[in-house]
N, C-alpha and C positions, 0 to 999 in steps of 0.2 A: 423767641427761639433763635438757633443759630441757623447759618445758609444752608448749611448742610441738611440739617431735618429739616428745613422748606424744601429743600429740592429731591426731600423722598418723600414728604406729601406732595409736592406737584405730580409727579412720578406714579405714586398711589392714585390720585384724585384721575389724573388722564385716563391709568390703567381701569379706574371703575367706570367712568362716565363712557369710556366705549365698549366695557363688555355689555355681548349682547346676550338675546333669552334664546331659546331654542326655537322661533320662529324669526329669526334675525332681527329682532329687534334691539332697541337701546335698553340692557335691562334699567337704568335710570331715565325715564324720559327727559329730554331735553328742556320741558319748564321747571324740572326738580333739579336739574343738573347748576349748583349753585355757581356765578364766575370768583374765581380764587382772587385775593385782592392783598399782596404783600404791601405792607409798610414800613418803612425803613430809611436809616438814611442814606443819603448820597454816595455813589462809588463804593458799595458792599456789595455788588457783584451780581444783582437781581439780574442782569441782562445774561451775563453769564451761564447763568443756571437755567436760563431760560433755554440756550440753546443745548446746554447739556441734557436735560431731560427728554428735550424733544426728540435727538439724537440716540438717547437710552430705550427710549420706550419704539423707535422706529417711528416718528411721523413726520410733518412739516411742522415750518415756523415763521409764521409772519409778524415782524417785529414794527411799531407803531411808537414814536414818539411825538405823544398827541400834541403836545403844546407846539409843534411846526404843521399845525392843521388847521385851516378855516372852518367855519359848519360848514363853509359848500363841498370842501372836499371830503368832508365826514360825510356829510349828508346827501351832499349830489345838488347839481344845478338843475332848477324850477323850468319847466316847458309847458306849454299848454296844448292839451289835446282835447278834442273834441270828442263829444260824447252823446249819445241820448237815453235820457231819462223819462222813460213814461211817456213816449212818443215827442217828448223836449229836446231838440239839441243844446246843448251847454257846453261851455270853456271849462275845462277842470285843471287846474295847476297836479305836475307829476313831478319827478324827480329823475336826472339821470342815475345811474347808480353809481353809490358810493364807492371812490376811489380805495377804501379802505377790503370793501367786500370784493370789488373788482380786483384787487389785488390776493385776496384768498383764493379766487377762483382759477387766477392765472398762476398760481403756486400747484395748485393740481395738478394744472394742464403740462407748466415745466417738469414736474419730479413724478408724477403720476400715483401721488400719498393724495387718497382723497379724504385724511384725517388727520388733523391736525394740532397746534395751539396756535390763538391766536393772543396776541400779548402787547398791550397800549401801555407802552411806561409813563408817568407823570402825569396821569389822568384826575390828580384832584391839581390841576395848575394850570387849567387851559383857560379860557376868558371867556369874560363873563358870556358871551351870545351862544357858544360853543359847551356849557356847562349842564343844563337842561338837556342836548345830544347826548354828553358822558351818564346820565342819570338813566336817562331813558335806553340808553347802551348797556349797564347794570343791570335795570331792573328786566328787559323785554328780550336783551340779546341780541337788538335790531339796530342799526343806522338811517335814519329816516323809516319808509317803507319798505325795506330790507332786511330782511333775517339772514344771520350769520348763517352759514350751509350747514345740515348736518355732521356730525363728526368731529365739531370743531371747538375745542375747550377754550373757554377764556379766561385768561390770567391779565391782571390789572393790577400795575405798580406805582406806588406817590410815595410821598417825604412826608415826615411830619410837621407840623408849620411853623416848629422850632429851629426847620433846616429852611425853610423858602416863607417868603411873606407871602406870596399869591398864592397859599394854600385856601384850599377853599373846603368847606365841612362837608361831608355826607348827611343826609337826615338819615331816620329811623329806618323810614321806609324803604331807602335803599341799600344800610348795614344790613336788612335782618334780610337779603336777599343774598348775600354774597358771603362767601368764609374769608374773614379777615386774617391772616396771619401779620404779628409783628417781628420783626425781625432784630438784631442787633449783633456790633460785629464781635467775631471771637478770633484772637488770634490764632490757637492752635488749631481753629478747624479748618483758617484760610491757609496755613503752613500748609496742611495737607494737601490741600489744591494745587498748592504752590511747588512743593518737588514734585505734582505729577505731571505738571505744567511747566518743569524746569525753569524755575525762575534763576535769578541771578543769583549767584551764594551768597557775595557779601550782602545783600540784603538780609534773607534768610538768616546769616549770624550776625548782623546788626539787632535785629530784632526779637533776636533770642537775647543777646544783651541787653537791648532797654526796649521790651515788650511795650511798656506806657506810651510808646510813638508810633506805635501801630496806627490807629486811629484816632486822630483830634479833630474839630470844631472848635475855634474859638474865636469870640467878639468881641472885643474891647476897645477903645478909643483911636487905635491903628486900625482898625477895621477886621474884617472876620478874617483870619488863617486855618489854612483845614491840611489837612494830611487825610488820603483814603487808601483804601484798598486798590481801588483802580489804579493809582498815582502809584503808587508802588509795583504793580504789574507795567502799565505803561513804562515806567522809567526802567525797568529791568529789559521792556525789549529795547531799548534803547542802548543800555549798554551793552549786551549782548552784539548788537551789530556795531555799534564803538569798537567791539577789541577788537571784532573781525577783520575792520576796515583800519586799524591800528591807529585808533582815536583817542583821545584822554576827552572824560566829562570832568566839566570842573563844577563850581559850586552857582556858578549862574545859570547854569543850563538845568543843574539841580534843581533851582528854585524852581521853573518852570511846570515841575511837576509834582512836587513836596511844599508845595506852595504857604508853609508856615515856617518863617525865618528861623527861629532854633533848630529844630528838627532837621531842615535843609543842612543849615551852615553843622550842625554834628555829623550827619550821615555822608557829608562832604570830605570833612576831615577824617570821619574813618576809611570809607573809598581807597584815599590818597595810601592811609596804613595799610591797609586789605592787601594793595596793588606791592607797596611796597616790601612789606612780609615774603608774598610772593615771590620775588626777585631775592630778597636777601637771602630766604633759608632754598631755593634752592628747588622748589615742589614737583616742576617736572623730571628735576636729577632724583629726587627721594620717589617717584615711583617708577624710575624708571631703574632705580635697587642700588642707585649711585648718593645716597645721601651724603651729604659735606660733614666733616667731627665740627666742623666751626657753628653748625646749626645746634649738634647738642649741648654745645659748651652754652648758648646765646639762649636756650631752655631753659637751664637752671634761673637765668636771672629774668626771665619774662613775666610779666603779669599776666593772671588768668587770659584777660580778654584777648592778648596777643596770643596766648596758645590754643585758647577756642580759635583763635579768625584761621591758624594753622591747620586745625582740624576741618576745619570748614576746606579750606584749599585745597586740602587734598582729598578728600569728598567730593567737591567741584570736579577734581583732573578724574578720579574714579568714575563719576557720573559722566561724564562724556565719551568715558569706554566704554561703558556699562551701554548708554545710548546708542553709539555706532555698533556695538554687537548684535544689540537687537534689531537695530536696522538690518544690518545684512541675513540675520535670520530672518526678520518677514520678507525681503527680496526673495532670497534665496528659497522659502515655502511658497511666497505667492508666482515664481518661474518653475518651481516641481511642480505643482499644482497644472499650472498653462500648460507645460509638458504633454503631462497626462491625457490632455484633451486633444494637443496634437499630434498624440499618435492614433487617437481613435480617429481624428480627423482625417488623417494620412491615410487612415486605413479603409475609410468608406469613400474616396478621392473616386470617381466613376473614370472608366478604366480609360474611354475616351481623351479625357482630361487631363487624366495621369500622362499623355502622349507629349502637350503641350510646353514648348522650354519653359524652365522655369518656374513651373505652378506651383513647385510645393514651397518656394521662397515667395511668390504670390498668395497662396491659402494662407501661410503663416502670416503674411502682411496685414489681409484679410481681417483674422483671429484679432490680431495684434490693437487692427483700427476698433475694431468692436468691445477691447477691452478696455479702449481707451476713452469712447462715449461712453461705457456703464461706468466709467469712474469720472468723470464729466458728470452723468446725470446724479449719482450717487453724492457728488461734492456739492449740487446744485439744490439738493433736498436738503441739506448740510447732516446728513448719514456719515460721514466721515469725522474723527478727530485729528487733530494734527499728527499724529504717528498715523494713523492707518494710512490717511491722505498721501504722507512721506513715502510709503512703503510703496503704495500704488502707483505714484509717479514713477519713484525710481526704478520698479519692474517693469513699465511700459518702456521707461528709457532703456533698460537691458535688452528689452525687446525687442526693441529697433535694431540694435546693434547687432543682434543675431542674424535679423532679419540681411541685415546688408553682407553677412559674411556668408548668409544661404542665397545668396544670390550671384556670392563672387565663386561659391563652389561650383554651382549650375548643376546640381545634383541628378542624376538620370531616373534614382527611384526613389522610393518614400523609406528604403530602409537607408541609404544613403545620407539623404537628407536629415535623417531624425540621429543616424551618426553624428553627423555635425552639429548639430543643437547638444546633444549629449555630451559635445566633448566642451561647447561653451558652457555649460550645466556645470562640467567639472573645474571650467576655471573658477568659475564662482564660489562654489564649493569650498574652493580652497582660501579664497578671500574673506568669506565666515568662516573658517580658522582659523585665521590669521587673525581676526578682529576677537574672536573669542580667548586664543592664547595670549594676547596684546593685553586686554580687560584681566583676565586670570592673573598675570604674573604685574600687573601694577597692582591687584587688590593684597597678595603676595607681600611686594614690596613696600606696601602702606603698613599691613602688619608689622612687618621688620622693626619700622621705624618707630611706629605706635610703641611696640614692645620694646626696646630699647630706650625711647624717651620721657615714657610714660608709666610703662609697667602697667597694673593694673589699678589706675588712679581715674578721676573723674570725667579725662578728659577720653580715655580708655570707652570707657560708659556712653560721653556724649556718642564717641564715632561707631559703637557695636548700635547705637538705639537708632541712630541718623541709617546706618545700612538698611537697619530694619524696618523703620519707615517709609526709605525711597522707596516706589514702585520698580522702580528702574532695577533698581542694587538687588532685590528681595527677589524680582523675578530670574535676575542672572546667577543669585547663587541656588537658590532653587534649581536651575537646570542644570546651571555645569559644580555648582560644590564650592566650600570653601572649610576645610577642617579645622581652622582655628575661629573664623566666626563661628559656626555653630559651637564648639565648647565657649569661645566666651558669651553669646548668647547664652548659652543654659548655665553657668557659673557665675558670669560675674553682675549680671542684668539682674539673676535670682537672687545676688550676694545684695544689690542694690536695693530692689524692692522691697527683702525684708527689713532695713534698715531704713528705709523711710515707714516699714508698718510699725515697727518697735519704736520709732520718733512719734506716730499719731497715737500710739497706745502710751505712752511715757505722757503726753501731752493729757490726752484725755484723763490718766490715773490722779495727773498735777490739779487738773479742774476740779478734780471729784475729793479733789484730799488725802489720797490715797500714797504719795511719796512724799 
């Protein structure tokens, strides 16, 4: 199966194993409760999914990379306590408790989720003294004389022994305890991942070009070259803070993470074209409704793959309006929201209180500090994805900012005070406008140019199907509109699909004999 349908039977498997009966119980008991055991190879994203589900379904996640564990820190270090048996005193060997459970416990106490997943990657690769532990961890649930706490699902990840030699076999007895999923990678379903996770573009349209370098393994006489999924997320946040910091990666730094010479040394030299394109036609002048005639003359004579990586670029410049707008809209709802609570707050202010300089620029402080630990504890359970997180920060920082100008006002009453916050509400306000008309009139100006350079041709297709896949793009025209994506959505996407069903029906009539 792909990561995708793993990570909504993880999803499923947590959501059964904690519901309870109507006496609060487990309606699965916890010795029926089977641990999930993904197999797969390297860098396809098992860790990943691990903490998205955790995240989806609301619980904690303690992550375990067993091969960096001793038995004693699986198992816990040997003490001797005394005891008496049948009026016997005797030495009995105990165990401290395992670092592994002592860590679930202390996941509770941090985030206060007393249910959770608990998740050991590369559990068929640990040595040999430590291997008997993982079996006995499979079959019983336990770490030495420890049982994993109630509430707590266990997921268990390995390679196949075709990707690691220290792969070590499972018996009978402990497959037929456990739901084995296999996994295997798919491009288009890590695409998916990937614009919602804003990866880099020219990756993204590298890979729509030459799909086959998605994922490779190979071994031969130079020794083993791999390209993963990981490698390719890794190196995109790399580039990513390259441009930031007005960096060029070249093809060495490439290899470091593309770590199979061809692959590297191509995705290198297209890079170099990606960047250059860029610059030549002009992308932030074409959404910005200034396109050059020197770009459309430089059209006609392009090869496909230079006008795909143009498509791609200016999808790229769209998606990062499209981003900053949503940004300032979750600010802007998660400060209405805080609002709302500080006028009831103003309102119940004991009257005493109300007398004190300054307290309503204090209680707002107050609010402020306490929104700032729920989003602290909330990012410590990892409850957050990287937009919510964003969102949260940057409203706390708003926050603050209010806070110091409610204290330069020195407000006398709570209707005062909440004037002032209202009228920084409004600056804001007007800032999510400004980001949302900025995004509108570059999606505007992409069409222009689309439509003019393109008309309604393949490349037309790729940039109406890319809008409709990003999260990003999909969510902002949904709110605020875009009246020629949706007609070319419903005409020319229609025009396309039946033309690939009349090529599979033409196809199959040729098999059958039939033309």
């Amino acid at each position: 199966m792909n990561i995708k349908r793993a990570k909504e039977e993880i999803e499923h498997t947590v959501r059964a194993y904690l519901a309870k009966d109507a006496l609060g119980e487990y309606a699965i008991p916890a010795i029926r409760q089977r641990p999930i055991l993904l197999m797969g190879p390297p860098g396809i994203g098992k860790t990943q999914v691990m903490e998205q589900a955790a995240r989806e379904c609301g619980v904690a996640l303690v992550a375990y990379t067993i091969t960096h564990h001793t038995r004693q820190s699986a198992v816990g270090l040997p003490f001797i306590r005394q005891r008496n048996y049948g009026g016997r005193d005797v030495s009995v060997t105990e165990y401290t408790m395992s670092e592994i459970i002592a860590s679930v416990y202390a996941k509770m106490e941090a985030t206060g989720l007393k249910e959770g997943i608990l998740f050991i990657d590369e559990i068929n690769c640990v040595s040999e003294t430590l291997a008997p532990t993982m079996l006995q961890f499979l079959q019983c649930k336990t770490f030495g004389n420890q049982a994993v706490p109630a509430g707590w699902v266990i997921v268990a990840a390995g390679n196949p022994p075709e990707y690691n030699k220290s792969v070590r076999d499972f018996d009978i007895v402990t497959l037929d305890r456990v739901r084995r999923m296999d996994i295997e990678p798919d491009l288009p379903v890590w695409k998916d991942y990937a614009r919602a996770a804003h990866l880099h573009s020219a990756i993204l349209s590298y890979l729509e070009l030459h799909p086959q370098n998605f994922y490779q393994i190979n071994a031969d006489v130079d020794g083993t070259q791999f390209v993963t999924a990981r490698g390719w997320e890794d190196l995109s946040n790399l580039l990513n803070t390259y441009e930031s910091l007005g960096l060029q990666a070249d093809e060495e730094l490439i290899r470091q993470y593309i770590q199979h010479q061809k692959i590297a040394e191509d995705f290198a030299a297209y890079l170099d074209l990606y960047y250059k394109y860029r610059d030549d036609y002009g992308v932030e002048d074409i959404l910005a409704g200034k396109a050059k005639p020197t770009a459309f003359a430089r059209l006609l004579q392009a090869p496909f793959d230079e006008r795909l990586s143009l498509v791609s670029l200016l999808l790229s410049g769209l998606e990062t309006r499209f981003a900053a707008s949503r940004r300032a809209d979750a600010v802007a709802d998660g400060c209405y929201a805080f609002l709302k609570e500080t006028k009831k707050a103003f309102a119940g202010m004991p009257a005493e209180l109300a007398q004190e300089p300054n307290c309503w620029a204090q209680l707002f402080g107050q609010m402020t500090a306490d929104y700032e630990a729920e989003t602290q504890k909330k990012r410590t359970a990892g409850l957050l994805d990287k937009p919510a997180l964003e969102a949260r920060l940057q409203t706390a920082k708003t926050l603050r900012g209010w806070e110091k100008t409610l204290l330069r006002a020195a407000a006398p009453d709570a209707d005062t005070a909440f004037k002032v916050l209202r009228e920084q509400f409004g600056t804001l306000s007007e800032a999510r406008d400004t980001a949302q008309q900025r995004a509108s009139a570059a999606l505007e100006a992409a069409f222009d140019f689309m439509e003019q350079a393109f008309a309604e041709s393949q490349e037309m297709v790729v940039f109406v199907t890319e809008l409709t896949l990003s999260p990003a793009a999909h969510a902002f025209i949904a709110e605020n509109g875009c009246e020629r994506y949706f007609q070319y959505n419903k005409d020319l996407l229609l025009d396309h699909r039946k033309a690939a069903l009349n090529q599979e029906l033409e196809a199959e009539q040729r098999r059958h004999g039939m033309l």
